[in-house]
PASEBA-1860 file (N, C-alpha, C; in nm, 3 decimals):
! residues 249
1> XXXXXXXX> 9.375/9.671/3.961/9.239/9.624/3.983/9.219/9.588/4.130 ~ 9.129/9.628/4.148/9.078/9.570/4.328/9.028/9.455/4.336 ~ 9.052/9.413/4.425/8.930/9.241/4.413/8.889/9.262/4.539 ~ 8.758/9.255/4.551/8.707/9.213/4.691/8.695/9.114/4.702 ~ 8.671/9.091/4.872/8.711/8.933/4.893/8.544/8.923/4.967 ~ 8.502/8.768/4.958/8.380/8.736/5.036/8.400/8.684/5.170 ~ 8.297/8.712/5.216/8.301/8.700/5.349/8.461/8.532/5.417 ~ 8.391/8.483/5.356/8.463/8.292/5.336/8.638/8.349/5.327
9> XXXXXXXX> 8.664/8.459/5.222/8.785/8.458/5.182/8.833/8.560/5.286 ~ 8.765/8.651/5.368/8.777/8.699/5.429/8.868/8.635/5.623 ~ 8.766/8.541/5.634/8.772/8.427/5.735/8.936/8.369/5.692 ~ 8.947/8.325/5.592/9.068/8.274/5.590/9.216/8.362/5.552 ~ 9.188/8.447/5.566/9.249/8.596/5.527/9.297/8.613/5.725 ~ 9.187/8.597/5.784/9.193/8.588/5.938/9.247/8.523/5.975 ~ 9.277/8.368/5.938/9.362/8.286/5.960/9.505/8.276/5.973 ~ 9.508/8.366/5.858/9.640/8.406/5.827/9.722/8.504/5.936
17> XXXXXXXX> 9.624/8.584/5.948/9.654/8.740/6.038/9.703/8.668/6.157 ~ 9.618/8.595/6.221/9.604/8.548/6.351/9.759/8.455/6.389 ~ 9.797/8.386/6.255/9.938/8.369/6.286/10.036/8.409/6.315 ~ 10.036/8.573/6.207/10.135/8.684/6.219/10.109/8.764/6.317 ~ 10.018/8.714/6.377/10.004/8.818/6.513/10.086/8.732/6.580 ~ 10.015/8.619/6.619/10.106/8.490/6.698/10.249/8.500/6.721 ~ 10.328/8.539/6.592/10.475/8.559/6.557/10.522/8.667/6.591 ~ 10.438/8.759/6.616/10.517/8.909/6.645/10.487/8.888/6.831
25> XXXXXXXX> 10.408/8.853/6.857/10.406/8.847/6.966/10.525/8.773/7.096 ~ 10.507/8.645/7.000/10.594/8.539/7.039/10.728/8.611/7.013 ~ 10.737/8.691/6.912/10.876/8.686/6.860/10.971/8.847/7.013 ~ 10.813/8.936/7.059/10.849/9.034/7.156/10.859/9.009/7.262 ~ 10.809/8.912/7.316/10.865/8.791/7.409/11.012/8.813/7.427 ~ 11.043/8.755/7.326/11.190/8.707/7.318/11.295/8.822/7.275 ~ 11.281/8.928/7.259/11.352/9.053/7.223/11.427/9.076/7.340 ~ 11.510/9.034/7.357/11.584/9.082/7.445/11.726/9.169/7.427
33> XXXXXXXX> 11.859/9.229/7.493/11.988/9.227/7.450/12.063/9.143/7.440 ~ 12.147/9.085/7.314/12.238/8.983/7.259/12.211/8.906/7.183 ~ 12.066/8.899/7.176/12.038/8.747/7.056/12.061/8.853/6.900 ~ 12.069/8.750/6.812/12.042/8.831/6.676/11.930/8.845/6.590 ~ 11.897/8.894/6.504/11.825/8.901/6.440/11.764/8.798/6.346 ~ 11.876/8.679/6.307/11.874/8.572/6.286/11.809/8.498/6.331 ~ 11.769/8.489/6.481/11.758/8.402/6.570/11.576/8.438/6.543 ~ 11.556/8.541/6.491/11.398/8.650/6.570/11.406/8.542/6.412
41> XXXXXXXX> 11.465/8.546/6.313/11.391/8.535/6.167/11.377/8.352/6.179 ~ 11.439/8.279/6.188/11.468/8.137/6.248/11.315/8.126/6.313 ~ 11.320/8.188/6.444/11.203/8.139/6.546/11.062/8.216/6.467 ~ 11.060/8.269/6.376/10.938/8.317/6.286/10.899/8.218/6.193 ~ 10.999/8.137/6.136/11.000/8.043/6.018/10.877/7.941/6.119 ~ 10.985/7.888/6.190/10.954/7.741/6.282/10.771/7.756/6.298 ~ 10.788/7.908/6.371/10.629/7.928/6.396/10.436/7.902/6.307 ~ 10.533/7.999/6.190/10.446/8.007/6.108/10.431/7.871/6.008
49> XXXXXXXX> 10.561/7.757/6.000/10.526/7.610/5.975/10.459/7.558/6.049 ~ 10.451/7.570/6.173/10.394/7.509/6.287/10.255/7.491/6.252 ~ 10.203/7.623/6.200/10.066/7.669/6.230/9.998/7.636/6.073 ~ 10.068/7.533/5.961/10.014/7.490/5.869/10.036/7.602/5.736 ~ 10.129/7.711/5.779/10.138/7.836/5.682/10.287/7.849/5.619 ~ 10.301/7.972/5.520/10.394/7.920/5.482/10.479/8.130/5.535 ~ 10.631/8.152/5.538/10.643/8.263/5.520/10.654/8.334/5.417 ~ 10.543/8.407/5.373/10.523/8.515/5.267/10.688/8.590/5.221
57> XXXXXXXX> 10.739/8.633/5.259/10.843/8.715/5.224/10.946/8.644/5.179 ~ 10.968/8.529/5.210/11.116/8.428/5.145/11.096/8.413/5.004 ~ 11.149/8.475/4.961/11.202/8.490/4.777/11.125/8.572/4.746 ~ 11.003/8.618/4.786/10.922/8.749/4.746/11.017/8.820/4.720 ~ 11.017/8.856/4.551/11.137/8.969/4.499/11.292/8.968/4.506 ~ 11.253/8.799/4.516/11.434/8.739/4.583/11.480/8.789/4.709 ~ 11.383/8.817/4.812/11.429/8.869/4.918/11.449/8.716/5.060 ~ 11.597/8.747/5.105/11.650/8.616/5.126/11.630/8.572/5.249
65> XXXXXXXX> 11.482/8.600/5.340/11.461/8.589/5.446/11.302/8.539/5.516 ~ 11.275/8.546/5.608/11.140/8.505/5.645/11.030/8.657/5.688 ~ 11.154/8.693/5.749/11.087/8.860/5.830/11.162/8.937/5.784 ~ 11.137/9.090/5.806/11.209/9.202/5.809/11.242/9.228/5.923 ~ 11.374/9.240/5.958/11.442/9.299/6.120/11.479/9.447/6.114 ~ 11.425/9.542/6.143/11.532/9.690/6.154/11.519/9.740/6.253 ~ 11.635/9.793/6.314/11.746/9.828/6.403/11.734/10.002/6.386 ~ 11.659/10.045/6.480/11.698/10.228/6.495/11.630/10.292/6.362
73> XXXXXXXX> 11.774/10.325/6.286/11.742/10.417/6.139/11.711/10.360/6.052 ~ 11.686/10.195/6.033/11.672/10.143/5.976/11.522/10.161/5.953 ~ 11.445/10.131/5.824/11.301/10.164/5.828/11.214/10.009/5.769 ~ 11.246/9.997/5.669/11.187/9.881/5.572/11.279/9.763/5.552 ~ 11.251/9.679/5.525/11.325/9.542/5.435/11.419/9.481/5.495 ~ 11.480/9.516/5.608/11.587/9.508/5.662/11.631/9.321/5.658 ~ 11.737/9.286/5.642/11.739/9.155/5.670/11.831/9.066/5.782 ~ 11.722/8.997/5.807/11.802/8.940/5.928/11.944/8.873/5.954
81> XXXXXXXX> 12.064/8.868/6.030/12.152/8.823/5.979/12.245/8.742/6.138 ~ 12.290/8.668/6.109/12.371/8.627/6.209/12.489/8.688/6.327 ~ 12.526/8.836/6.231/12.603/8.905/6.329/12.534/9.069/6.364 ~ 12.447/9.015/6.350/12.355/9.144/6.411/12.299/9.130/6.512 ~ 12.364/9.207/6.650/12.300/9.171/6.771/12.221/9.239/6.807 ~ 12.110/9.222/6.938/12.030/9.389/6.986/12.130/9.388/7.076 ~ 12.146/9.554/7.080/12.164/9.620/7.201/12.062/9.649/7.297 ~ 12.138/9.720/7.461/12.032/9.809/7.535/12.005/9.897/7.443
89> XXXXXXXX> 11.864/9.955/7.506/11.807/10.091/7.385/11.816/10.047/7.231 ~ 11.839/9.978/7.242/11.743/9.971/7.062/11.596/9.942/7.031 ~ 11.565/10.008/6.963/11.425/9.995/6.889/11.440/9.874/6.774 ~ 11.362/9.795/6.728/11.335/9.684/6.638/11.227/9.632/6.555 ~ 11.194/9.668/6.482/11.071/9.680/6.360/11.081/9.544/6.308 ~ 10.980/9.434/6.336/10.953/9.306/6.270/10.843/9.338/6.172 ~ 10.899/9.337/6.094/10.747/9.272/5.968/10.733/9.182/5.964 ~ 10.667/9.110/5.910/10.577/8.994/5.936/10.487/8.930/5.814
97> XXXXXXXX> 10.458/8.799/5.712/10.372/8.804/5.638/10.368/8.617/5.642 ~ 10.270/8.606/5.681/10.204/8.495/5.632/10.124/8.418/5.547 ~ 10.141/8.304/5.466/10.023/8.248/5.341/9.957/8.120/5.427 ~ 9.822/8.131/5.443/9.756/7.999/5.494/9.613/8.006/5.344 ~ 9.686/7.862/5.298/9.546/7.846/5.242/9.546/7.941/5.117 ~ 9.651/7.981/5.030/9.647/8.088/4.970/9.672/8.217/4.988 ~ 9.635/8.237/5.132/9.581/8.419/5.187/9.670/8.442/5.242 ~ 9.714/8.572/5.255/9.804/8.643/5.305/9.735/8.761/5.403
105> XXXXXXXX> 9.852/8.711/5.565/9.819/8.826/5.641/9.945/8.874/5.666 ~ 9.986/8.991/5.672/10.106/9.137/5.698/10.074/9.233/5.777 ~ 10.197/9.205/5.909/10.193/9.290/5.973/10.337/9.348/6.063 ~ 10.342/9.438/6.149/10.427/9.465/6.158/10.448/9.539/6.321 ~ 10.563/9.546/6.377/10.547/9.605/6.517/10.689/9.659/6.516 ~ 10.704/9.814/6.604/10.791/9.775/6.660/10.851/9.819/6.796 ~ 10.965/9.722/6.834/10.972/9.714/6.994/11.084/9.727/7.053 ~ 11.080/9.766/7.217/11.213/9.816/7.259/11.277/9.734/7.319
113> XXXXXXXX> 11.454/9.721/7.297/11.508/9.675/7.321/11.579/9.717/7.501 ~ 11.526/9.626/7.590/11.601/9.680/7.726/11.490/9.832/7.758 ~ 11.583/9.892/7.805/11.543/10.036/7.871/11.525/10.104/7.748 ~ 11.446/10.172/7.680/11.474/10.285/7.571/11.473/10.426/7.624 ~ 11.508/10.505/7.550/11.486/10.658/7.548/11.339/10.694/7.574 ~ 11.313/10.818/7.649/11.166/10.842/7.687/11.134/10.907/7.485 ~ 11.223/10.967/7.442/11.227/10.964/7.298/11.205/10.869/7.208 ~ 11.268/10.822/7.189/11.236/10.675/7.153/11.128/10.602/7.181
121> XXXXXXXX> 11.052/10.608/7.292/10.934/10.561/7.359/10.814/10.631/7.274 ~ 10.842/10.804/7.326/10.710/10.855/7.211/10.703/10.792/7.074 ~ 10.770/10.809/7.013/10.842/10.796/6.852/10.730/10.641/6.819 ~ 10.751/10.540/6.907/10.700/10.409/6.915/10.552/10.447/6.959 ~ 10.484/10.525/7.044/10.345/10.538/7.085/10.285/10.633/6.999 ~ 10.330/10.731/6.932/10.246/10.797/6.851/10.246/10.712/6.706 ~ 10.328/10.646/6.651/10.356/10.565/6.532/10.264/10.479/6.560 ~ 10.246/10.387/6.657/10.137/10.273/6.660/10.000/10.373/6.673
129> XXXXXXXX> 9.985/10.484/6.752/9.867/10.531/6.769/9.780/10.580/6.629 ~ 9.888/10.653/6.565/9.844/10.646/6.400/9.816/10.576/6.316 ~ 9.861/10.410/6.361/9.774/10.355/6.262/9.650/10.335/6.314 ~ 9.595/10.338/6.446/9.507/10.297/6.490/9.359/10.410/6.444 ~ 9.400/10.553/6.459/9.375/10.667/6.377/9.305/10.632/6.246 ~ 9.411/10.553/6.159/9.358/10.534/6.029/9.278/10.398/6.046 ~ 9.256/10.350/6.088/9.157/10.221/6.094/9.037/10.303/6.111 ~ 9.041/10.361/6.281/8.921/10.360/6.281/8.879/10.454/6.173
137> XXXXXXXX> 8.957/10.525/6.087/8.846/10.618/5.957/8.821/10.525/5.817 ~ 8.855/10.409/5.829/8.864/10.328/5.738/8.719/10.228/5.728 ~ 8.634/10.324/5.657/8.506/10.273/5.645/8.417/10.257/5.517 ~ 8.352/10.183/5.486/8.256/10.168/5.331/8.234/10.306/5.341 ~ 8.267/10.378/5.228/8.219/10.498/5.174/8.297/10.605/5.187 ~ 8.410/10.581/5.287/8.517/10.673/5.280/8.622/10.659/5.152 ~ 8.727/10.780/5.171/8.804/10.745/5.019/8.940/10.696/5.120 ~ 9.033/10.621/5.031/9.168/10.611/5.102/9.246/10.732/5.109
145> XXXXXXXX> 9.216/10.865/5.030/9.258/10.985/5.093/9.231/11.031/5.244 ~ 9.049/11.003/5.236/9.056/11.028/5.415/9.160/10.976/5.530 ~ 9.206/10.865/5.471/9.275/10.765/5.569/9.416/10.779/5.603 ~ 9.483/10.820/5.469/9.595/10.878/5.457/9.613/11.027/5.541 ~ 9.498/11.101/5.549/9.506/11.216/5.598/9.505/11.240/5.751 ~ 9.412/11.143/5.782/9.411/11.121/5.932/9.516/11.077/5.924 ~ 9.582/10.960/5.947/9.725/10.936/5.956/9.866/11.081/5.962 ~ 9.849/11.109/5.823/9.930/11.235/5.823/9.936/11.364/5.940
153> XXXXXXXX> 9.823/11.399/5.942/9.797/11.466/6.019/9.842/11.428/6.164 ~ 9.781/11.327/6.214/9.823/11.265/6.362/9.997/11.266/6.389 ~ 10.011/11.229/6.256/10.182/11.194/6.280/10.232/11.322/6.310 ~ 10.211/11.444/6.206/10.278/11.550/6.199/10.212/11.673/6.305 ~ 10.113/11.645/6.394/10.113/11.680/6.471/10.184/11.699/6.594 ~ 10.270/11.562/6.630/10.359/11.512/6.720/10.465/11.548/6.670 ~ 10.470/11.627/6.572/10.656/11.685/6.499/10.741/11.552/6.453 ~ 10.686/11.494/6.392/10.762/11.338/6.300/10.706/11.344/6.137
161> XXXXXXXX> 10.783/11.288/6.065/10.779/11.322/5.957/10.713/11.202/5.925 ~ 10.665/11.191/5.816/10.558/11.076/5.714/10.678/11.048/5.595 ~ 10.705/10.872/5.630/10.790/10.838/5.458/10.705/10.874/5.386 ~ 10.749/10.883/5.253/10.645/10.926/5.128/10.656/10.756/5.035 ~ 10.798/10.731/5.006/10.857/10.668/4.960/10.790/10.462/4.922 ~ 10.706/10.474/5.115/10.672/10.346/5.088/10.512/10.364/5.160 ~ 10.418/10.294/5.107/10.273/10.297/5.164/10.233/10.165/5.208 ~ 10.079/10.203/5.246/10.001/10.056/5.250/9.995/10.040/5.140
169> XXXXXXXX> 9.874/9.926/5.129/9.858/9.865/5.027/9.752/9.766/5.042 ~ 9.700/9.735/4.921/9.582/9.605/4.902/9.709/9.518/4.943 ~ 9.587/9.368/5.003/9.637/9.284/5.004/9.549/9.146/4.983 ~ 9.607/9.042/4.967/9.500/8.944/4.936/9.572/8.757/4.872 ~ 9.549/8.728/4.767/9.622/8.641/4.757/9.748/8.680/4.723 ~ 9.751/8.801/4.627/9.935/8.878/4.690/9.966/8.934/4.814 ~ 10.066/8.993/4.773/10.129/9.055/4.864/10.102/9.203/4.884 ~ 10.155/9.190/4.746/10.100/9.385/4.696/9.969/9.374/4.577
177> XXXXXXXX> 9.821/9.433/4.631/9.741/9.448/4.537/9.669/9.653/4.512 ~ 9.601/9.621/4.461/9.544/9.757/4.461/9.459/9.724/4.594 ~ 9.420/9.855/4.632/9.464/10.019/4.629/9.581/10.047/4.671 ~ 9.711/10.109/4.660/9.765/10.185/4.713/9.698/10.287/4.822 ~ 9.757/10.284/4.938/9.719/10.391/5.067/9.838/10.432/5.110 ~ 9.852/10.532/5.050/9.965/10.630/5.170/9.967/10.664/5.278 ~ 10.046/10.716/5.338/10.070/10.810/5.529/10.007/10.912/5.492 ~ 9.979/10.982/5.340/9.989/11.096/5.359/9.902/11.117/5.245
185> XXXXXXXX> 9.807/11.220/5.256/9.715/11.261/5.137/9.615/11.359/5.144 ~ 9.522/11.387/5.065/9.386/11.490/5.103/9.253/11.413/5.121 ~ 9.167/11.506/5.223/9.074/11.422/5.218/8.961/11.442/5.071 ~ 8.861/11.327/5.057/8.783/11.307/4.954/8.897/11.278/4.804 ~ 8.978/11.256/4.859/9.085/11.228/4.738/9.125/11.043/4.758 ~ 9.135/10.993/4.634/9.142/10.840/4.610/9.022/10.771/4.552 ~ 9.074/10.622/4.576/8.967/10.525/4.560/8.833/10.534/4.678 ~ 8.724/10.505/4.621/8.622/10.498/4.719/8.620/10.377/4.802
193> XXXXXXXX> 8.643/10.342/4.966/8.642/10.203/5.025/8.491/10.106/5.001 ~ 8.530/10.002/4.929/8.399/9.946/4.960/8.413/9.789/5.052 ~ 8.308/9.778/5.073/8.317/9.672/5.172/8.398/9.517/5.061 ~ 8.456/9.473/5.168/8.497/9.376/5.133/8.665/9.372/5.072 ~ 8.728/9.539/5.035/8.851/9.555/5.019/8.955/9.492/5.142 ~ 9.047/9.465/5.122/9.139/9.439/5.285/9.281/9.514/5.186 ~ 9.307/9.560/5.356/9.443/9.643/5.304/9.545/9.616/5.406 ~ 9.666/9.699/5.387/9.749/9.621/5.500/9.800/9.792/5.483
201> XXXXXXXX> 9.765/9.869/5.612/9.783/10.004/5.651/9.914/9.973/5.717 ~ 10.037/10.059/5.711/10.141/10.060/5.754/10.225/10.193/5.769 ~ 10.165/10.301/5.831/10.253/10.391/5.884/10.418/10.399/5.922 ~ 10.487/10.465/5.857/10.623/10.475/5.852/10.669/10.601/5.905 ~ 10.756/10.640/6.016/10.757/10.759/6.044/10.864/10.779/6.109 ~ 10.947/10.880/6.085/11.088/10.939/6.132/11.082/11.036/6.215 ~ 11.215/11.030/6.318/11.184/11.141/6.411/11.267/11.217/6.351 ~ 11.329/11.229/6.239/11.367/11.339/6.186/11.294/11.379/6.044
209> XXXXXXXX> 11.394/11.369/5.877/11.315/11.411/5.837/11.262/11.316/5.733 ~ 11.189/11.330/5.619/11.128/11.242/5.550/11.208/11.118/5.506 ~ 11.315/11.215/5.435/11.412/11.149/5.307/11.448/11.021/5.380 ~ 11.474/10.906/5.280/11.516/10.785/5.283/11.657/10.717/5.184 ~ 11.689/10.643/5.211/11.795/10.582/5.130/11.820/10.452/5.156 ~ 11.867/10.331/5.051/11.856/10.208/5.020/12.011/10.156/5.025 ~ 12.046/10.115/5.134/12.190/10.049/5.170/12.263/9.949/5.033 ~ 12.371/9.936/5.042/12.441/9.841/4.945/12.379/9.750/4.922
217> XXXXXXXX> 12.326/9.673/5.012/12.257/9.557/5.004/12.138/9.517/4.921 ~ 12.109/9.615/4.886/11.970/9.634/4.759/11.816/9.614/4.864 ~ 11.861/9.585/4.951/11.703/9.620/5.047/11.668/9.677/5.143 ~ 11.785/9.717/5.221/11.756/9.739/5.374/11.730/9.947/5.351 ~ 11.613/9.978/5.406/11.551/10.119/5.371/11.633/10.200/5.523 ~ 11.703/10.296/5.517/11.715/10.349/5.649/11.667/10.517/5.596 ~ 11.737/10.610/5.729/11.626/10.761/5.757/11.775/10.809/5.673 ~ 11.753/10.876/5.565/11.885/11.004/5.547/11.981/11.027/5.659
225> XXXXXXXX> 11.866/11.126/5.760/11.979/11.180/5.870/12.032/11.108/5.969 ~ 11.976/10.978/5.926/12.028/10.841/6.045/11.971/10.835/6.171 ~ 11.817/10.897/6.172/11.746/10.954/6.334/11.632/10.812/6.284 ~ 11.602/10.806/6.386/11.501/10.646/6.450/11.397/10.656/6.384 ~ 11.298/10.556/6.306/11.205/10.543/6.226/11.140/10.421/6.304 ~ 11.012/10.418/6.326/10.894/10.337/6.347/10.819/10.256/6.301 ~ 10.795/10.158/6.303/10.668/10.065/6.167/10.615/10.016/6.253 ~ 10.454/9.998/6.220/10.365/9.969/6.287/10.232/9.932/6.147
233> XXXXXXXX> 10.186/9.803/6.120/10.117/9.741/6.030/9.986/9.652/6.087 ~ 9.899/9.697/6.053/9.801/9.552/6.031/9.749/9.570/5.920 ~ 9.666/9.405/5.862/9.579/9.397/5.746/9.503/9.369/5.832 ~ 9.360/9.494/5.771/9.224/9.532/5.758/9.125/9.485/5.698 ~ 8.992/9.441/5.736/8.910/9.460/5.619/8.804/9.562/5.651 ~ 8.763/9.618/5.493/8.651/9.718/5.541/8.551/9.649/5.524 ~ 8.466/9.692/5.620/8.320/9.623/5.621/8.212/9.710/5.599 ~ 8.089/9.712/5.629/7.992/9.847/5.644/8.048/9.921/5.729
241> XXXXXXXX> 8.045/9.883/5.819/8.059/9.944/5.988/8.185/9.992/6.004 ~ 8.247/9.945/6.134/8.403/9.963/6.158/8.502/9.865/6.060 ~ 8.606/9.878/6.055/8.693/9.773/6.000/8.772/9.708/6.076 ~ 8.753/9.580/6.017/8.811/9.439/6.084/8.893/9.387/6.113 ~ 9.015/9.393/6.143/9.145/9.388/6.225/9.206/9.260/6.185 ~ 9.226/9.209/6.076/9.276/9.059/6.067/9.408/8.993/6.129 ~ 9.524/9.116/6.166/9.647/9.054/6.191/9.652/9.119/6.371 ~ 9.531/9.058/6.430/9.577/9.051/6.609/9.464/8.931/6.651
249> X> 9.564/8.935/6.801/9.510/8.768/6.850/9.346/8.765/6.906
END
């Protein structure tokens, strides 16, 4: 079921965003070589208490952390840990989810560690550029196929593959609500957007090939061929017009 949200629930939906922006920001600041990942999930907690909120992801699904940290091939869920350091040239995917007030904002970046690869660099600018792609087609009256397609398209234009495996998604007082939005789809195919839906668009994309696989650990998502994967997230709302950007400062 979809729920739209009113304008009011919307606003505090913003509240939320505006934290997890706060945290990814604050947290790329501080990305440097040698600290751990621990340290990025620690200084996320502190933040998002700070700011009267709580972190969305700690026990969500028994998952035993505040953020998601991944490292290179790593793609989704990753968890933060005490002997996980950055290196030079690493890439680093924070997810991000905040509850203020009920509402949940999710989002996600990710960033280079030291000097990266001019490879590695594209991989990171066309991945963020695609979600930006699907926003702006993300309008009252479009379907979430259009959105998925622009996305798809953009990605696989640049020769990178689209996960299949994990999508956007509604979001709202959960975490995960309806609609489902994929990377990847046809256009005039899906749900119809109407105003007042919010979603949390999250492009996933490998510089090699689609396939994925789920480490011992029961969460951490990396690429099959072990080649560098991208995440790049905000929650949206659609409005008449353009759509509304809830998780930046």
């Amino acid at each position: 079921m979809i729920i739209l949200k009113s304008n009011r629930e919307i606003a505090l939906m913003k509240k939320a965003g505006h934290i997890v922006a706060v945290v990814l920001a604050e947290l790329t600041q501080k990305i440097k070589p040698g600290i751990t990942t621990a340290y990025l999930d620690k200084l996320a907690a502190n933040i998002i208490r700070k700011h009267h909120a709580t972190p969305t992801f700690n026990g969500y699904n028994g998952f035993p952390a505040n953020i998601t940290t991944c490292i290179n091939e790593e793609l989704v869920h990753g968890i933060p840990s005490h002997k996980r350091f950055l290196e030079e040239g690493d890439i680093v995917s924070i997810d991000c989810g905040a509850t203020y007030k009920g509402w949940i904002g999710d989002a996600a970046t990710t960033v280079p560690v030291g000097q990266i690869s001019p490879e590695a660099q594209r991989l990171l600018d066309v991945t963020e550029q695609s979600l930006y792609e699907g926003i702006e087609y993300a309008k009252a009256g479009k379907r979430a196929g259009d959105v998925s397609a622009v996305i798809q398209t953009y990605i696989e234009r640049h020769g990178y593959a689209v996960v299949r495996e994990y999508t956007g998604h509604g979001v709202g007082r959960k975490m995960h609500e309806d609609p489902q939005v994929p990377n990847f789809g046809k256009r005039r195919k899906g749900v119809k957007l109407r105003r007042g839906m919010t979603i949390a668009l999250e492009p996933m994309v490998n510089m090699g090939v689609a396939e994925t696989r789920v480490l011992d650990d029961k969460w951490t998502v990396v690429t099959k061929d072990g080649q560098l994967s991208a995440h790049f997230e905000h929650t949206i709302a659609i409005m008449n017009g353009e759509a509304q950007i809830l998780t930046q400062l």
